[in-house]
C-alpha positions as CSV (number, residue, x, y, z in Angstrom):
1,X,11.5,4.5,-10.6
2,X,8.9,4.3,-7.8
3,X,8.8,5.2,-3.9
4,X,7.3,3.2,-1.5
5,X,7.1,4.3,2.1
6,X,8.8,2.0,4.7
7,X,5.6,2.7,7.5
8,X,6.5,-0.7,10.0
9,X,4.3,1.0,12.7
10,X,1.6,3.7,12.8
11,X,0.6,5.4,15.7
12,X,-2.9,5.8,16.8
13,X,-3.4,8.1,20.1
14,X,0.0,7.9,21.0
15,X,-0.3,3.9,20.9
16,X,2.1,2.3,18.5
17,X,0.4,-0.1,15.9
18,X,2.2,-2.7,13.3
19,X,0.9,-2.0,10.0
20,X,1.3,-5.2,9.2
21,X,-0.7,-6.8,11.9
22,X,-3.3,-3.3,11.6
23,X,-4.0,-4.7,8.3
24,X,-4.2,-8.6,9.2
25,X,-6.6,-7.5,11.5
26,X,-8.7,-5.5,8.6
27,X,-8.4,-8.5,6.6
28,X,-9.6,-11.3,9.0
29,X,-12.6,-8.8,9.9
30,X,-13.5,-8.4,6.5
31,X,-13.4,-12.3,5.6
32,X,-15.7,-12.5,8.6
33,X,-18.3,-10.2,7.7
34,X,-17.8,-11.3,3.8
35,X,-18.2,-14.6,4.3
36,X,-21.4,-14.6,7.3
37,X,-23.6,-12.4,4.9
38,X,-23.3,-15.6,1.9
39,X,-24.4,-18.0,4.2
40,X,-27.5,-19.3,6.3
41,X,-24.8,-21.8,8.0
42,X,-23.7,-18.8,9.7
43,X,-22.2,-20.8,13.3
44,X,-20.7,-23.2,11.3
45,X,-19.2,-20.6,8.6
46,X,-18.2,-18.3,12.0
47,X,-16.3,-21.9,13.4
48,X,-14.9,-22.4,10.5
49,X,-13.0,-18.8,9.2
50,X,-11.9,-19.3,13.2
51,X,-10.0,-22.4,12.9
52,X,-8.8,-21.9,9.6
53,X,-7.2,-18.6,10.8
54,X,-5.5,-20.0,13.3
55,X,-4.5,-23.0,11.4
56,X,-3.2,-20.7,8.6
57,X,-0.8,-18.6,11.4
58,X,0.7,-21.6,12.4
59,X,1.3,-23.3,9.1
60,X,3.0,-19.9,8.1
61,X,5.3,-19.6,11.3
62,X,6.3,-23.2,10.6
63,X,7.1,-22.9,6.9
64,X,9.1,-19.6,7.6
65,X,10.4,-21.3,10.3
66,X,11.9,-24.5,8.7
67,X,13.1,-21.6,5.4
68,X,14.6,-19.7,7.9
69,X,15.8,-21.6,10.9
70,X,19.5,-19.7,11.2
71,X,17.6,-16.6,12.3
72,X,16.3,-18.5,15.2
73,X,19.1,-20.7,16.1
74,X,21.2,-18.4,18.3
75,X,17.5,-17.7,20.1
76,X,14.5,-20.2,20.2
77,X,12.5,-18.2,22.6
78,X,12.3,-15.8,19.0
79,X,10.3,-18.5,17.6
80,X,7.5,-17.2,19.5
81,X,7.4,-13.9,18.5
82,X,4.9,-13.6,15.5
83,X,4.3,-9.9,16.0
84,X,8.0,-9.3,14.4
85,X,7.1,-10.9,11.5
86,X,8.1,-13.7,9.8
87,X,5.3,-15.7,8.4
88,X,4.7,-18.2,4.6
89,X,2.2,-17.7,3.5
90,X,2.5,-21.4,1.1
91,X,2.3,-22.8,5.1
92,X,-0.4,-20.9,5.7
93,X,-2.5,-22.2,2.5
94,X,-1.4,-25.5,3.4
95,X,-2.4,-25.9,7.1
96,X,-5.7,-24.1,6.0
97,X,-6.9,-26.4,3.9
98,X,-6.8,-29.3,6.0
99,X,-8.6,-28.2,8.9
100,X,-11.0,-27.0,6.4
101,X,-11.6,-30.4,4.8
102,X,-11.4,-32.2,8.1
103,X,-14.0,-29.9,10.2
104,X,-16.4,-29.8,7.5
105,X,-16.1,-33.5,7.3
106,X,-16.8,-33.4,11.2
107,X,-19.6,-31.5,10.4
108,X,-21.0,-33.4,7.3
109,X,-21.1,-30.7,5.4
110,X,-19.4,-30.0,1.6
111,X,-16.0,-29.0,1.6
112,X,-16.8,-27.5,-1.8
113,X,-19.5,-25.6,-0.7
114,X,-17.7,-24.6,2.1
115,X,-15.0,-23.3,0.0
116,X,-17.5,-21.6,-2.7
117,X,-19.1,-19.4,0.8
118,X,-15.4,-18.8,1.7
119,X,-13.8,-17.8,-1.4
120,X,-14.6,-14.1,-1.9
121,X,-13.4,-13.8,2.1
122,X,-10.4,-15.6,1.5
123,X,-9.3,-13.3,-1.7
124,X,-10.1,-10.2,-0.1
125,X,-8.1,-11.3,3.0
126,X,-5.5,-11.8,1.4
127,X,-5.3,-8.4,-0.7
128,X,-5.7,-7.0,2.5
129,X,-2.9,-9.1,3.8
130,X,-1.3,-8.3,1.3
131,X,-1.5,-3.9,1.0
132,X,-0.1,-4.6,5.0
133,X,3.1,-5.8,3.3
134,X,3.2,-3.0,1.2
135,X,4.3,-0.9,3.8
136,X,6.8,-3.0,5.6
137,X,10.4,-4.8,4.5
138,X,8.5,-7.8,3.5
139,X,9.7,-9.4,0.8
140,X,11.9,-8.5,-1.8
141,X,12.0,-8.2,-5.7
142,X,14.7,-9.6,-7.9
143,X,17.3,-6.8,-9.3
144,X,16.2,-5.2,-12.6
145,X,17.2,-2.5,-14.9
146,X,17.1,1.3,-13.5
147,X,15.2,2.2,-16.7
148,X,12.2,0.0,-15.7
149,X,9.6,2.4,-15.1
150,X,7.9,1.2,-12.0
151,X,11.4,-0.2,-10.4
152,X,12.1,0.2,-6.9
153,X,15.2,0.7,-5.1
154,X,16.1,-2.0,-2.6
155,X,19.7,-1.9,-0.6
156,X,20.4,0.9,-3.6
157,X,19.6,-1.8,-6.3
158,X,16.8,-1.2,-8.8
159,X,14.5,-4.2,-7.8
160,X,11.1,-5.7,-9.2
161,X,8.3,-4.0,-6.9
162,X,7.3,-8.0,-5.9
163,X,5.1,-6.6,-3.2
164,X,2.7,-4.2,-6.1
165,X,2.7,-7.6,-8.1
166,X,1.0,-9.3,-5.2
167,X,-1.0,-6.8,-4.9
168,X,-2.0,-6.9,-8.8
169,X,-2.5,-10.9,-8.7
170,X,-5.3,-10.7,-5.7
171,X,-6.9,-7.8,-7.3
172,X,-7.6,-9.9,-10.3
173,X,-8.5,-13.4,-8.7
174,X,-11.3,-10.8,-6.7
175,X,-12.3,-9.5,-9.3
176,X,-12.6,-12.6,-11.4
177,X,-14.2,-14.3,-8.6
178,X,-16.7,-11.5,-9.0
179,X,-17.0,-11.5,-12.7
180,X,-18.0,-14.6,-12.9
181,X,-19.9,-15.0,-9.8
182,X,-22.5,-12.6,-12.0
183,X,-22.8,-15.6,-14.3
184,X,-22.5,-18.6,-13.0
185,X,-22.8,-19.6,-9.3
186,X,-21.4,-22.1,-6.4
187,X,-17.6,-22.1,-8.5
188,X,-16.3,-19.6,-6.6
189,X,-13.8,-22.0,-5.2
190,X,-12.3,-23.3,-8.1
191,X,-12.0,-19.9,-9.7
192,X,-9.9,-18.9,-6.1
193,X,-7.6,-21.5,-6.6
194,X,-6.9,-22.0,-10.2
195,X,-6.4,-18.3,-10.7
196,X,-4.3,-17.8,-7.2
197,X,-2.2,-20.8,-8.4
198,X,-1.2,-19.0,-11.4
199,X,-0.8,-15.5,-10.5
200,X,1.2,-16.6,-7.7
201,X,3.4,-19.1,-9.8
202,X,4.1,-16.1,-12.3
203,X,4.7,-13.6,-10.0
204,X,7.3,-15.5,-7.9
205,X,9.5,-15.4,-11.3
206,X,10.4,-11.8,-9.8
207,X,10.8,-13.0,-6.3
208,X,14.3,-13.1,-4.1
209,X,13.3,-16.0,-2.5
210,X,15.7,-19.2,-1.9
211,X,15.0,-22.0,-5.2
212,X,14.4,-25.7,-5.3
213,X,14.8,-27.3,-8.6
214,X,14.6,-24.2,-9.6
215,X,11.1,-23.0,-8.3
216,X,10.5,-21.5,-4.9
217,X,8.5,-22.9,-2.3
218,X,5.2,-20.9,-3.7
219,X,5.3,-21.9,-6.8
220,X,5.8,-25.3,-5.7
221,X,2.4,-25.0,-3.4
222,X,1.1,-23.1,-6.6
223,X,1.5,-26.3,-8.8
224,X,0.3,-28.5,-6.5
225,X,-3.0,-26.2,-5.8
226,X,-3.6,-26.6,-8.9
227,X,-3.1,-30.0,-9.6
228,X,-6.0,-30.4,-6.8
229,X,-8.2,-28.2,-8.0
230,X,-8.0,-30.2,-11.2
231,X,-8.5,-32.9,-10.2
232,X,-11.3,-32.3,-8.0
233,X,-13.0,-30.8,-11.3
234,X,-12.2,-33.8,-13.4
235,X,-14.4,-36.2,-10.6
236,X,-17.1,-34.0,-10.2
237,X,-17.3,-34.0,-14.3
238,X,-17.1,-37.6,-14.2
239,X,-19.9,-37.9,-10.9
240,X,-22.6,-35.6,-13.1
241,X,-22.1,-37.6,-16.5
């Protein structure tokens, strides 16, 4: 068995801070400066991780939203308050991604290559993201054996660590994304979302998360991310033969 320390807030100079939003922070910041030094189309790129960040923090408050309504039902007014948590990520990704397409459609520039500059940003955001939910009651593992070595204990029930797999998953898209950045260049993207889509899908086998034909609303995203990314391989084949 493992600890994890519950640290919600932190306080720095006697001014309370939410980790998780200390750590959002980090990780938007990061992105930022990631993602500016890749590029020359530094206005556009600085436009862009804007919208998309605010994009991705409504999708997210939607999607938790719509998956949680009953905790807002008795009090609309807590729809509003982000700062408490409560945000899906699978929204998030969503929302993202269309603003993305559409502004660099605005701008005539490649979505692709948009998403190859962002890519490295994007993974480290969200293993940033990520580490912040570490430290909070953010999502929760499904119940395991006691004797698993690296369980945790959750309501006094030895639970998968979901939150360490997370963290895991984005460690190795970043570092893939690195690996084979070294080698080949401008598929940063496609590595992002083909090996997201699959560390996510497997990793939200040990999730306590509500089902839908038996695959929560992740994985679901997961399969369709992929799908995309796919597909958007299989025409640009076809275009260069």
């Amino acid at each position: 068995m493992i600890n994890i320390p519950y640290i919600p807030e932190i306080n720095i100079f006697s001014i309370k801070i939410h980790t998780w939003g200390l750590f959002a922070a980090l990780a938007f910041l990061a992105a930022y400066l990631l993602s500016i030094k890749r590029t020359k189309y530094k206005d556009y790129i600085s436009n862009q991780i804007i919208l998309t960040l605010i994009a991705s923090f409504i999708g997210a408050r939607i999607l938790f939203i719509i998956e949680n309504f009953q905790l807002f039902s008795n009090n609309l007014l807590n729809i509003f308050y982000i700062w408490d948590g409560g945000l899906s990520s699978s929204g998030g990704i969503i929302f993202a991604l269309i603003v993305s397409y559409i502004y660099s459609k605005k701008k005539n520039i490649s979505f692709l290559e948009t998403g190859n500059i962002l890519a490295p940003g994007i993974a480290l955001a969200f293993l940033l993201g990520r580490i912040g939910c570490l430290f909070g009651d953010i999502h929760l593992g499904m119940q395991t054996t006691q004797y698993l070595p690296w369980a945790i204990m959750q309501n006094s029930i030895p639970s998968h660590p979901i939150k360490l797999y997370y963290i895991l998953a984005l460690s190795l898209v970043l570092i893939t994304i690195y690996l084979v950045n070294k080698f080949k260049k401008h598929v940063e993207f496609y590595i992002l979302t083909i090996t997201y889509s699959i560390t996510r899908f497997i990793s939200e086998f040990f999730v306590l998360e509500p089902r839908y034909l038996n695959l929560t609303i992740a994985q679901s995203v997961s399969i369709g991310l992929l799908i995309l990314t796919l597909t958007l391989l299989i025409i640009k084949t076809k275009h260069k033969a």
